[in-house]
Biopython code that builds the backbone (N, CA, C, O; Angstrom):
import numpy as np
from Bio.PDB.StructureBuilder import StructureBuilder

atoms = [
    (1, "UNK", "N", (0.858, -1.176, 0.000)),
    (1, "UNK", "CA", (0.000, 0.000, 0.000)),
    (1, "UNK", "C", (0.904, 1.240, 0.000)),
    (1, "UNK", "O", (1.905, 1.286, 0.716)),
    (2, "UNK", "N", (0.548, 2.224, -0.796)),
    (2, "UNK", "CA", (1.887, 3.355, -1.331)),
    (2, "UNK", "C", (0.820, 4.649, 0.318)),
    (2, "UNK", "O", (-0.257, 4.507, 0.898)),
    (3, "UNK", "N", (1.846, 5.630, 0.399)),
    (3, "UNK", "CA", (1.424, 6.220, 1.336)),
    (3, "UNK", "C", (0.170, 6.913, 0.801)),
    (3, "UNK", "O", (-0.634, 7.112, 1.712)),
    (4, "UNK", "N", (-0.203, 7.298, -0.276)),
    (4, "UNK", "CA", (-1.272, 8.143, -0.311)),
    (4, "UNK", "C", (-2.248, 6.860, 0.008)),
    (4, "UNK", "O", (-3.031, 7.029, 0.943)),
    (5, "UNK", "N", (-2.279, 5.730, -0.597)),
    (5, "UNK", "CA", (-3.229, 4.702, -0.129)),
    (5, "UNK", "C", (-3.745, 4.473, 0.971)),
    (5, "UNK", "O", (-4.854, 3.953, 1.090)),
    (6, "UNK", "N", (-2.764, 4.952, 2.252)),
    (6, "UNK", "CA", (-2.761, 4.867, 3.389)),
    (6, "UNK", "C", (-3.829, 6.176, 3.897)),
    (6, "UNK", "O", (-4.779, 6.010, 4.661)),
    (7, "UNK", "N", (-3.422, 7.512, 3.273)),
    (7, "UNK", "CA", (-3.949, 8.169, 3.929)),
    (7, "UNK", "C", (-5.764, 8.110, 3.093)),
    (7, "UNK", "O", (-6.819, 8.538, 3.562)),
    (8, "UNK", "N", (-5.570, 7.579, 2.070)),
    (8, "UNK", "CA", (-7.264, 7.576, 1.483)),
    (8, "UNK", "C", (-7.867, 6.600, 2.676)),
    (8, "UNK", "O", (-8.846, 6.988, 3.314)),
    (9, "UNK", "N", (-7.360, 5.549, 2.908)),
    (9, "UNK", "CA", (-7.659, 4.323, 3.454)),
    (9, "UNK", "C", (-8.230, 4.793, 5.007)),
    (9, "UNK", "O", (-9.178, 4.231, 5.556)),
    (10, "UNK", "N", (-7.497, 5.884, 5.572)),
    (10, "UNK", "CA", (-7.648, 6.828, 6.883)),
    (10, "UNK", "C", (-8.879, 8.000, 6.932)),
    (10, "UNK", "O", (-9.149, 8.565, 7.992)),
    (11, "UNK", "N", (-9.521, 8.269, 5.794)),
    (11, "UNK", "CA", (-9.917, 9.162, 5.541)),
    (11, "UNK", "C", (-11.094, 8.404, 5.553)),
    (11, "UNK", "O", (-12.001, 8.698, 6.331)),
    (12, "UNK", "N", (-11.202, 7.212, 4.573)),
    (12, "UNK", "CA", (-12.206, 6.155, 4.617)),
    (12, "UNK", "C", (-12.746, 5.638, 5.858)),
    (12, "UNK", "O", (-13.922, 5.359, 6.096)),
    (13, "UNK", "N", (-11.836, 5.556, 6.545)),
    (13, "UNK", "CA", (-12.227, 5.126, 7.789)),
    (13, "UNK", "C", (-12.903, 6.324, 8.811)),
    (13, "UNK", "O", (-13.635, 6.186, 9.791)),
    (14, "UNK", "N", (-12.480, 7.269, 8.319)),
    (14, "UNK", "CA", (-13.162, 8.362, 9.469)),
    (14, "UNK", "C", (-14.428, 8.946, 9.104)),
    (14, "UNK", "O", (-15.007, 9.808, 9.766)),
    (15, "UNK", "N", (-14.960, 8.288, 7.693)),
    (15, "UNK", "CA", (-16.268, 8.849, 7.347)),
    (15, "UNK", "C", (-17.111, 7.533, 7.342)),
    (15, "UNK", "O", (-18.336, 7.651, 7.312)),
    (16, "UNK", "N", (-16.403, 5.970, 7.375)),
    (16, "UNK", "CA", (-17.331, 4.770, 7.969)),
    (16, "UNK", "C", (-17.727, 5.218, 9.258)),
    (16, "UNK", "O", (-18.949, 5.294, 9.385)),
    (17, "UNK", "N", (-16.897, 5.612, 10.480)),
    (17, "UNK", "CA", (-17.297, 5.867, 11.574)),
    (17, "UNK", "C", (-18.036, 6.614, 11.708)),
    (17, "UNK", "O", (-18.923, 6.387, 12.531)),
    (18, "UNK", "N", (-18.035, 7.901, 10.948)),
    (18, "UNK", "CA", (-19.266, 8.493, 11.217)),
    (18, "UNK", "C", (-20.830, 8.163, 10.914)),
    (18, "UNK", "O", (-21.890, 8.454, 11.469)),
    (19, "UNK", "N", (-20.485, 7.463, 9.840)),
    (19, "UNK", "CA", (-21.912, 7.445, 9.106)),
    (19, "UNK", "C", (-22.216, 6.016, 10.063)),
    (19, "UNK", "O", (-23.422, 5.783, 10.139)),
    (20, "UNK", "N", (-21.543, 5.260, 10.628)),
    (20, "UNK", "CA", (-22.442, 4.171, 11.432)),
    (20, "UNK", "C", (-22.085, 4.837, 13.149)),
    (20, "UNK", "O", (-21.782, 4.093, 14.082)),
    (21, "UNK", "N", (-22.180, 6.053, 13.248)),
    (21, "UNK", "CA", (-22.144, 7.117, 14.761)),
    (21, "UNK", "C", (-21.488, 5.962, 15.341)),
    (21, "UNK", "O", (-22.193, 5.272, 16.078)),
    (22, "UNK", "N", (-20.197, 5.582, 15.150)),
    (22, "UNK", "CA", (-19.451, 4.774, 16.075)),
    (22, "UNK", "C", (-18.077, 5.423, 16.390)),
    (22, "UNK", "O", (-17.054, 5.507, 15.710)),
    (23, "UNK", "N", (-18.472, 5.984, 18.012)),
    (23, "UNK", "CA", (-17.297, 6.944, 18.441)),
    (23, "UNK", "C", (-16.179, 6.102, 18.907)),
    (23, "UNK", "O", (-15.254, 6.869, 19.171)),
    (24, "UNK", "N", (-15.849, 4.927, 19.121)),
    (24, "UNK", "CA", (-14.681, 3.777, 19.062)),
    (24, "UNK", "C", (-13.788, 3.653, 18.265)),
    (24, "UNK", "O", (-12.616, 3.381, 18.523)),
    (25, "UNK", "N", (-14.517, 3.942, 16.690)),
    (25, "UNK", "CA", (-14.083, 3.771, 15.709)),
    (25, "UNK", "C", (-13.237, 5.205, 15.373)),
    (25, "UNK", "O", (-12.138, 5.233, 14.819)),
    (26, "UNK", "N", (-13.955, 6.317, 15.808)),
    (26, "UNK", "CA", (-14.205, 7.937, 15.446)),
    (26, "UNK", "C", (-12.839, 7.769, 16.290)),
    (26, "UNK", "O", (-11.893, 7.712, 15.505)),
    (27, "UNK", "N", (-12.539, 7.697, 17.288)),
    (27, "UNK", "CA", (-11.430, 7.762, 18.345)),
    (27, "UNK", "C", (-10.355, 7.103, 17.717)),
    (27, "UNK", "O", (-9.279, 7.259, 18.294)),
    (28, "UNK", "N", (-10.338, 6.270, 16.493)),
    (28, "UNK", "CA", (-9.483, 5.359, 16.276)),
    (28, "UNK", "C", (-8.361, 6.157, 15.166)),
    (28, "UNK", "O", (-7.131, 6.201, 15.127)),
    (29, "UNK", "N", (-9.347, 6.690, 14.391)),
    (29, "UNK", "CA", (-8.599, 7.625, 13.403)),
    (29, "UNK", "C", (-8.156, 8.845, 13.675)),
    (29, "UNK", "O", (-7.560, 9.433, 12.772)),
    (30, "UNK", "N", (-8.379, 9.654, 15.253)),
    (30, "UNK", "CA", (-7.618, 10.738, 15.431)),
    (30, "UNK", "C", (-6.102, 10.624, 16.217)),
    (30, "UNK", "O", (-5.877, 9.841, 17.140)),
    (31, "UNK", "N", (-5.109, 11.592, 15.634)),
    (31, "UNK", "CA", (-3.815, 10.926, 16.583)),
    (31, "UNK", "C", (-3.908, 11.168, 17.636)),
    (31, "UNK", "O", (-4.717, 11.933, 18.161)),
    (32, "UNK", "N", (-2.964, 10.455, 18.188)),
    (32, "UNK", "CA", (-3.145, 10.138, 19.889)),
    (32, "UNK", "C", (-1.390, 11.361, 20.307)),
    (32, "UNK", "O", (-1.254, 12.219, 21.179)),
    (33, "UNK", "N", (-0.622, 10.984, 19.484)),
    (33, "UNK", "CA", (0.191, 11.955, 19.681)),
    (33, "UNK", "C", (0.303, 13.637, 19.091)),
    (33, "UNK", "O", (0.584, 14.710, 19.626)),
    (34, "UNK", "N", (0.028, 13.327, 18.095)),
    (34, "UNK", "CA", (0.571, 14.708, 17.097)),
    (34, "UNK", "C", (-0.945, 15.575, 17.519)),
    (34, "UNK", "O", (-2.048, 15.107, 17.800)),
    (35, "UNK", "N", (-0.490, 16.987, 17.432)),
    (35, "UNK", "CA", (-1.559, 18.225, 17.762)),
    (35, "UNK", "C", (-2.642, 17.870, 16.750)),
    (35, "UNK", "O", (-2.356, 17.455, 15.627)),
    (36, "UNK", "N", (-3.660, 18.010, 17.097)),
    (36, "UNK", "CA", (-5.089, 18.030, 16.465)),
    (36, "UNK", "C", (-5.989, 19.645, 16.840)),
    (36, "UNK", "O", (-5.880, 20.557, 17.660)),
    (37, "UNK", "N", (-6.888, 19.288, 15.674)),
    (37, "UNK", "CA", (-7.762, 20.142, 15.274)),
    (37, "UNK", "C", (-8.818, 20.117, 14.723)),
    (37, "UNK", "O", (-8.784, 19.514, 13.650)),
    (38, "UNK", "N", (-10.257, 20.735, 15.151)),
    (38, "UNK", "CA", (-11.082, 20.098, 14.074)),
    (38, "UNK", "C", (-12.288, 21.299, 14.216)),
    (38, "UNK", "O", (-12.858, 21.563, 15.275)),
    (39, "UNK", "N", (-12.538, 21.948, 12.942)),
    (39, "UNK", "CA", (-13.800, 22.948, 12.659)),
    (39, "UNK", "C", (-15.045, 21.899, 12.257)),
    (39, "UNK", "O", (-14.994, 21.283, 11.192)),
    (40, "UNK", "N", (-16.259, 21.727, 13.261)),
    (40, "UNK", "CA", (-17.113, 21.559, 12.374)),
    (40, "UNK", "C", (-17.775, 22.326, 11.765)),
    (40, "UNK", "O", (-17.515, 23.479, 12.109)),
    (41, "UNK", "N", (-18.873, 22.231, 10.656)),
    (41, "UNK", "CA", (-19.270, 23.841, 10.077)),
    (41, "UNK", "C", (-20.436, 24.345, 11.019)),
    (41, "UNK", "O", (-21.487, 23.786, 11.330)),
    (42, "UNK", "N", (-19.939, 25.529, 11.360)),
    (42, "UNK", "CA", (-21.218, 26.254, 12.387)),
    (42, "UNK", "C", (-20.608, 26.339, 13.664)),
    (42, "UNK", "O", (-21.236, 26.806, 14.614)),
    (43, "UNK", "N", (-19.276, 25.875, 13.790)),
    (43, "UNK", "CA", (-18.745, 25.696, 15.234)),
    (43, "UNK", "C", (-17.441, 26.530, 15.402)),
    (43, "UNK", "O", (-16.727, 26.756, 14.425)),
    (44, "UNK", "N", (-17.210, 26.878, 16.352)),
    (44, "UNK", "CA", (-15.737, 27.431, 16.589)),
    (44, "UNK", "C", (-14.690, 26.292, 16.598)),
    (44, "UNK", "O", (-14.991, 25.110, 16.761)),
    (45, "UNK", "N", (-13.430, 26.755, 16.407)),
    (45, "UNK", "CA", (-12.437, 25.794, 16.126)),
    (45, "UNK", "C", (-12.367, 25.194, 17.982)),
    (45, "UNK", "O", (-12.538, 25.759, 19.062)),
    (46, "UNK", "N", (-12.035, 23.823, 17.568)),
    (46, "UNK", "CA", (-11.808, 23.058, 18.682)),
    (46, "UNK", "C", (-10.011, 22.724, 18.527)),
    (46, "UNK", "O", (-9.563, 22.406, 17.426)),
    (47, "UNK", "N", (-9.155, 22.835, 19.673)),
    (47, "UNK", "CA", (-7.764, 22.583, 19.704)),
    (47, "UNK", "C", (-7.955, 21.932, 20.733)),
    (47, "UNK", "O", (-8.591, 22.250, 21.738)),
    (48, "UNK", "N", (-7.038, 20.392, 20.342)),
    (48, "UNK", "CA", (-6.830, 19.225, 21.492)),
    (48, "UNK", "C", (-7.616, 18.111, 21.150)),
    (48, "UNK", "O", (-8.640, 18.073, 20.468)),
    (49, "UNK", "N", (-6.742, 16.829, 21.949)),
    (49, "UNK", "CA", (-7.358, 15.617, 20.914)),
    (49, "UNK", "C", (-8.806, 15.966, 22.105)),
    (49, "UNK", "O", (-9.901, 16.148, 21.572)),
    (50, "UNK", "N", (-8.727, 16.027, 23.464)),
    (50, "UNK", "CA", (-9.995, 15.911, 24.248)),
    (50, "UNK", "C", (-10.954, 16.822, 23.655)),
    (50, "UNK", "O", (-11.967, 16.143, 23.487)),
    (51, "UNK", "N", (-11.167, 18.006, 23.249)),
    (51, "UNK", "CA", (-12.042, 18.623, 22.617)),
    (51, "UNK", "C", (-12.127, 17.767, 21.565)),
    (51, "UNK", "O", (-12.558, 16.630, 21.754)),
    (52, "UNK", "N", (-11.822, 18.092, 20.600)),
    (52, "UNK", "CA", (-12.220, 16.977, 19.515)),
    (52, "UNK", "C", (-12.961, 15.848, 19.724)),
    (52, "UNK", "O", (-14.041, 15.458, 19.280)),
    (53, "UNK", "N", (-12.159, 15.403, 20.492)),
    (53, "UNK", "CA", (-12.822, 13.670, 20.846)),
    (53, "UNK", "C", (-14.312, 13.803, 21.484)),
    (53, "UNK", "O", (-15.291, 13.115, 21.193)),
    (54, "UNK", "N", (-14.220, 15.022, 22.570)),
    (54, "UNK", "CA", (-15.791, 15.153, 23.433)),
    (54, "UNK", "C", (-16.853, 15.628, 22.331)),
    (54, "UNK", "O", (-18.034, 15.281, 22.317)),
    (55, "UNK", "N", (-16.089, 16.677, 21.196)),
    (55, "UNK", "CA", (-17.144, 16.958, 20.268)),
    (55, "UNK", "C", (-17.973, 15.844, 19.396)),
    (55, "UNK", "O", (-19.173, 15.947, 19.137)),
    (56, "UNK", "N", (-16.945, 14.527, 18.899)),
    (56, "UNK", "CA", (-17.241, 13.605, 18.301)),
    (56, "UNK", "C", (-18.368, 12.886, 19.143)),
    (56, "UNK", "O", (-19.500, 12.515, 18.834)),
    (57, "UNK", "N", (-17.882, 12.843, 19.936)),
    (57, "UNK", "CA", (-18.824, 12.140, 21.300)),
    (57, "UNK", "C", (-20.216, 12.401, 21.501)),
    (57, "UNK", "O", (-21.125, 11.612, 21.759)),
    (58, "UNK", "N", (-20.235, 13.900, 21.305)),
    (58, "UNK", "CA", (-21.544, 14.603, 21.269)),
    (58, "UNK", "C", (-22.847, 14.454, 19.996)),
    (58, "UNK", "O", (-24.061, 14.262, 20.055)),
    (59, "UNK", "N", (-21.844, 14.659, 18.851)),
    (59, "UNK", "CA", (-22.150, 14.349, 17.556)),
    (59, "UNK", "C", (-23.083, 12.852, 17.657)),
    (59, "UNK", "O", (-24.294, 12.632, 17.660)),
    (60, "UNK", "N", (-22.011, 12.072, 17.726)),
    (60, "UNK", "CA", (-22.463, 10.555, 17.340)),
    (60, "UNK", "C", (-23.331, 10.048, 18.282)),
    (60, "UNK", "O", (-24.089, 9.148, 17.919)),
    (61, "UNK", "N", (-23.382, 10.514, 19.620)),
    (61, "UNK", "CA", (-24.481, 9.737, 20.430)),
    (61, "UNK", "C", (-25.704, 9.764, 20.047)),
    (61, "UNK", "O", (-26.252, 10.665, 19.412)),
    (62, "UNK", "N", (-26.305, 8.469, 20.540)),
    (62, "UNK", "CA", (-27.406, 8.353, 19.610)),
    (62, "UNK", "C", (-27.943, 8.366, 17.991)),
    (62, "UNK", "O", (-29.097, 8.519, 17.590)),
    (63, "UNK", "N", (-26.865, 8.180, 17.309)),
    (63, "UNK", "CA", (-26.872, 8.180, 16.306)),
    (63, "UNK", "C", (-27.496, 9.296, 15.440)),
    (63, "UNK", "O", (-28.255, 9.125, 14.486)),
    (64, "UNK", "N", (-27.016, 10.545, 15.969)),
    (64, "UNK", "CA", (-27.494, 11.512, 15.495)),
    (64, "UNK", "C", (-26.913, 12.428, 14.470)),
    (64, "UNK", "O", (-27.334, 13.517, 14.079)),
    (65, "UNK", "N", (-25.756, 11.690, 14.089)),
    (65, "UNK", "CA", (-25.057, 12.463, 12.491)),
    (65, "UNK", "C", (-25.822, 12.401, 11.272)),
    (65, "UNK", "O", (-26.394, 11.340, 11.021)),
    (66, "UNK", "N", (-25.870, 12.869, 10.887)),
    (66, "UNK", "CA", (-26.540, 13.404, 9.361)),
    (66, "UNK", "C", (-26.146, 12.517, 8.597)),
    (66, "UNK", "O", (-25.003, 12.143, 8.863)),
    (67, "UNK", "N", (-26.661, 11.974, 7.673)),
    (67, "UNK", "CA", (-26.392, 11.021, 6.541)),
    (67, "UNK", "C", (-24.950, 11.874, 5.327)),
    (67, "UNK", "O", (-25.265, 12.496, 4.311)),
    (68, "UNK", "N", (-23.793, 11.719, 5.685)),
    (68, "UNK", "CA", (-22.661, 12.201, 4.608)),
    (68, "UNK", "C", (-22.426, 11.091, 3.755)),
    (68, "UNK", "O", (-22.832, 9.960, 4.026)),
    (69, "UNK", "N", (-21.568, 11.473, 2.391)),
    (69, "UNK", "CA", (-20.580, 10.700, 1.743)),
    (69, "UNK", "C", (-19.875, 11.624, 1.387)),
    (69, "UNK", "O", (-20.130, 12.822, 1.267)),
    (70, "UNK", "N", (-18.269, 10.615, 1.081)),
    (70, "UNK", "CA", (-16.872, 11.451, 1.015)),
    (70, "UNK", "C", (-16.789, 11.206, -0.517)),
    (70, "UNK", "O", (-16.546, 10.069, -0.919)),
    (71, "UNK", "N", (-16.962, 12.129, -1.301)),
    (71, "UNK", "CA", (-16.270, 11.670, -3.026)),
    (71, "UNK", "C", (-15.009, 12.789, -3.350)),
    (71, "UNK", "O", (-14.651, 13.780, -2.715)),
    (72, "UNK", "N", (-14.559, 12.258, -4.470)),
    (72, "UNK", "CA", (-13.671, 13.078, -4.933)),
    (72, "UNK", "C", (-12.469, 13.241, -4.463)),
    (72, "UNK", "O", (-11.687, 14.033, -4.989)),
    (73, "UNK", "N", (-12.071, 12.304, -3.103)),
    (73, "UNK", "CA", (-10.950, 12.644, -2.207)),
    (73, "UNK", "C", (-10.003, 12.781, -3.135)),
    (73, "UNK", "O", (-10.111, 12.328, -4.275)),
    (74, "UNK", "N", (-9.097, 13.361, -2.739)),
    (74, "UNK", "CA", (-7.897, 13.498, -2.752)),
    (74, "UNK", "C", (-6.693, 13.575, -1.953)),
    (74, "UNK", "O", (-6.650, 14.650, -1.355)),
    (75, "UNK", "N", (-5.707, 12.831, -1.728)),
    (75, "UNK", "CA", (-4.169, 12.723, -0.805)),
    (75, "UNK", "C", (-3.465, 13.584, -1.323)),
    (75, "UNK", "O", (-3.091, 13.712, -2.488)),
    (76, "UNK", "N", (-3.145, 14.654, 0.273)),
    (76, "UNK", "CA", (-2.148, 15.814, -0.635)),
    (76, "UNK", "C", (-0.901, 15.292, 0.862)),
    (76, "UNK", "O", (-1.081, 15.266, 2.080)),
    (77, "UNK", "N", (0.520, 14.887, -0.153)),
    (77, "UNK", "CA", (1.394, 14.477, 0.759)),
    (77, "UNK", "C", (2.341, 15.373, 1.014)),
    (77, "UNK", "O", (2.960, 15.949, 0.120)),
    (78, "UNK", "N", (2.585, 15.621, 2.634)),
    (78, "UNK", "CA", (4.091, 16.912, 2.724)),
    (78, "UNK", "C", (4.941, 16.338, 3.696)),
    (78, "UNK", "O", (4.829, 16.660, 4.878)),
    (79, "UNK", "N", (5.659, 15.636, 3.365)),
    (79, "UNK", "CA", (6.859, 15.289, 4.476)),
    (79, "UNK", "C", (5.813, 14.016, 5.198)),
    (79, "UNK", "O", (5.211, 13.186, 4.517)),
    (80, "UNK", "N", (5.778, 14.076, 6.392)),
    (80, "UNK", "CA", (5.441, 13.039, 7.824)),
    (80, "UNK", "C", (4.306, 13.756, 7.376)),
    (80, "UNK", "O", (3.838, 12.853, 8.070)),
    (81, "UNK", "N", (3.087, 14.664, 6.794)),
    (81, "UNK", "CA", (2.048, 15.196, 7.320)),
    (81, "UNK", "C", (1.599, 14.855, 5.859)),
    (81, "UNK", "O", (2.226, 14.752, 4.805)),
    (82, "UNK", "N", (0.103, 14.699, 6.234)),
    (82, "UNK", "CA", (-0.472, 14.544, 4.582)),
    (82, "UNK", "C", (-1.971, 14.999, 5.142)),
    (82, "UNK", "O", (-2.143, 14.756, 6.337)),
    (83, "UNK", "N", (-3.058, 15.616, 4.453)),
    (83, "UNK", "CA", (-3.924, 15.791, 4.403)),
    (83, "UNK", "C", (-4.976, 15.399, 3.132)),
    (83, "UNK", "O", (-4.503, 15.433, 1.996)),
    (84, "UNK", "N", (-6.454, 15.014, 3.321)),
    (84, "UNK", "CA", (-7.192, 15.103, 1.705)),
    (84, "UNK", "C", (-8.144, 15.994, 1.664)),
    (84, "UNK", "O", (-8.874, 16.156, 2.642)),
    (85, "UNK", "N", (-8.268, 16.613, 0.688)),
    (85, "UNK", "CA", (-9.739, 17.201, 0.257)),
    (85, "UNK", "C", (-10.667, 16.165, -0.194)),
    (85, "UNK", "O", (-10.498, 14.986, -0.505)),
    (86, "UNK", "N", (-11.633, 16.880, -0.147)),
    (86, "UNK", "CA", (-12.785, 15.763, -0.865)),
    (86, "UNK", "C", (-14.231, 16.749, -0.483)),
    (86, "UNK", "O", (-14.535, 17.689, 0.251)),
    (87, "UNK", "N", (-14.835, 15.880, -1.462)),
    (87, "UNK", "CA", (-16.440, 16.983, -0.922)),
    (87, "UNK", "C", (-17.695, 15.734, -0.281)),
    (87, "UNK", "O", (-18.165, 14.597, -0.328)),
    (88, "UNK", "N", (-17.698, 16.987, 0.262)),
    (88, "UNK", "CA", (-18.956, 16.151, 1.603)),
    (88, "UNK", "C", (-20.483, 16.019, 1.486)),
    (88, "UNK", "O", (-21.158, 16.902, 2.016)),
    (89, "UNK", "N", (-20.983, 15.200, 0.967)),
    (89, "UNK", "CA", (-22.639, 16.022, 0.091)),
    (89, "UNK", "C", (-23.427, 14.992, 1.380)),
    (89, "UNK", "O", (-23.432, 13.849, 1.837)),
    (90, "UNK", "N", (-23.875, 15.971, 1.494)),
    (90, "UNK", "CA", (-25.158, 15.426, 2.768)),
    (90, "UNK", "C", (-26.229, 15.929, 2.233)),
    (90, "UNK", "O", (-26.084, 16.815, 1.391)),
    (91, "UNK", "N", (-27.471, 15.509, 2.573)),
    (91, "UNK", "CA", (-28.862, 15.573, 2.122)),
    (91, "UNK", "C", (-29.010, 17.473, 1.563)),
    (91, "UNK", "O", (-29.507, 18.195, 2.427)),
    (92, "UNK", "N", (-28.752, 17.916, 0.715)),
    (92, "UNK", "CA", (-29.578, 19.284, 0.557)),
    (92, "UNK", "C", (-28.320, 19.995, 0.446)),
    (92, "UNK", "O", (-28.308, 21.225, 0.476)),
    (93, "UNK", "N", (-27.181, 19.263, 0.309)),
    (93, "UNK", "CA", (-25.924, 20.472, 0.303)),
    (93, "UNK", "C", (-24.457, 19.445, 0.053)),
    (93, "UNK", "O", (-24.260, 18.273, 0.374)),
    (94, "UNK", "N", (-23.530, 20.491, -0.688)),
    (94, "UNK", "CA", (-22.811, 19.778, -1.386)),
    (94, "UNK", "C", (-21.294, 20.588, -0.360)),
    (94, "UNK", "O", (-21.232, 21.764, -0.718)),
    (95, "UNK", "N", (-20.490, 20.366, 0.412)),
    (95, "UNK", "CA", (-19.122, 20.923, 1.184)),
    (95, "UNK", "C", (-18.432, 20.596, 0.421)),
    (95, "UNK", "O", (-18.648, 19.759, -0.455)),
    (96, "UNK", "N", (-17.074, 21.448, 0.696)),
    (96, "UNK", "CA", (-15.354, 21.094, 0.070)),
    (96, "UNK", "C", (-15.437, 20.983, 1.445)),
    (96, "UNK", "O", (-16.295, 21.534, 2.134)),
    (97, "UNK", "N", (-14.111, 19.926, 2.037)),
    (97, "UNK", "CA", (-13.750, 19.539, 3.186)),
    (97, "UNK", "C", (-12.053, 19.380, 3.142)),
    (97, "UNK", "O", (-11.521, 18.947, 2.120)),
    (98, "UNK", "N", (-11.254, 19.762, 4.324)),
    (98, "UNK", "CA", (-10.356, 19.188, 4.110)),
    (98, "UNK", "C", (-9.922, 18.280, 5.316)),
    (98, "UNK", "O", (-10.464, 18.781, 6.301)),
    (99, "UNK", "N", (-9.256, 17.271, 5.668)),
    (99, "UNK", "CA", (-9.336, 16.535, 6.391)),
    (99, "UNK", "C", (-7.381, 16.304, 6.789)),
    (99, "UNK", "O", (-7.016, 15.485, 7.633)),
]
sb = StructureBuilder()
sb.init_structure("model")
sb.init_model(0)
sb.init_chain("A")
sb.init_seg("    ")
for serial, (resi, resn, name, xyz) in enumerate(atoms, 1):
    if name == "N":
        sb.init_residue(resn, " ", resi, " ")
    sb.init_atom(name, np.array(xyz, "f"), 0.0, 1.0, " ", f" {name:<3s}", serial, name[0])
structure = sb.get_structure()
């Protein structure tokens, strides 16, 4: 598996977890070491894996995330750090995302 494979494969995994509201899974794909971050839309930026993680927490209980899919991704690789775009189309609306 070449590294961008890896990070599609990561990206994949963090939008299975959402769409079956499984915060086990959601916890699985954020790092445990390296600084995190995460805007949802409508929210102020959250810094720290515990924010993040409590936001996910909040989100998914009860299975209350919105029906998404991830198309179009893309792996953008820089050194040790890689990120993807991709767009996020949930019922009635189409996002650019970057992840």
């Amino acid at each position: 598996m070449t590294d961008e494979d890896e990070v599609l494969a990561a990206n994949a995994a963090f939008y299975s977890a959402f769409a079956a509201s499984d915060a086990r899974a959601m916890d699985a794909v954020w790092a445990r070491r390296a600084p995190v971050a995460c805007v949802h839309p409508g929210w102020e930026a959250l810094v720290g894996r515990d924010r993040v993680m409590e936001s996910w927490r909040r989100i998914l209980r009860g299975g209350g995330a919105s029906p998404i899919s991830c198309g179009n991704a893309v792996a953008h690789l820089l050194g040790e750090a890689a990120f993807v775009t991709c767009l996020e189309r949930l019922p009635g609306a189409t996002l650019i995302a970057t992840n």
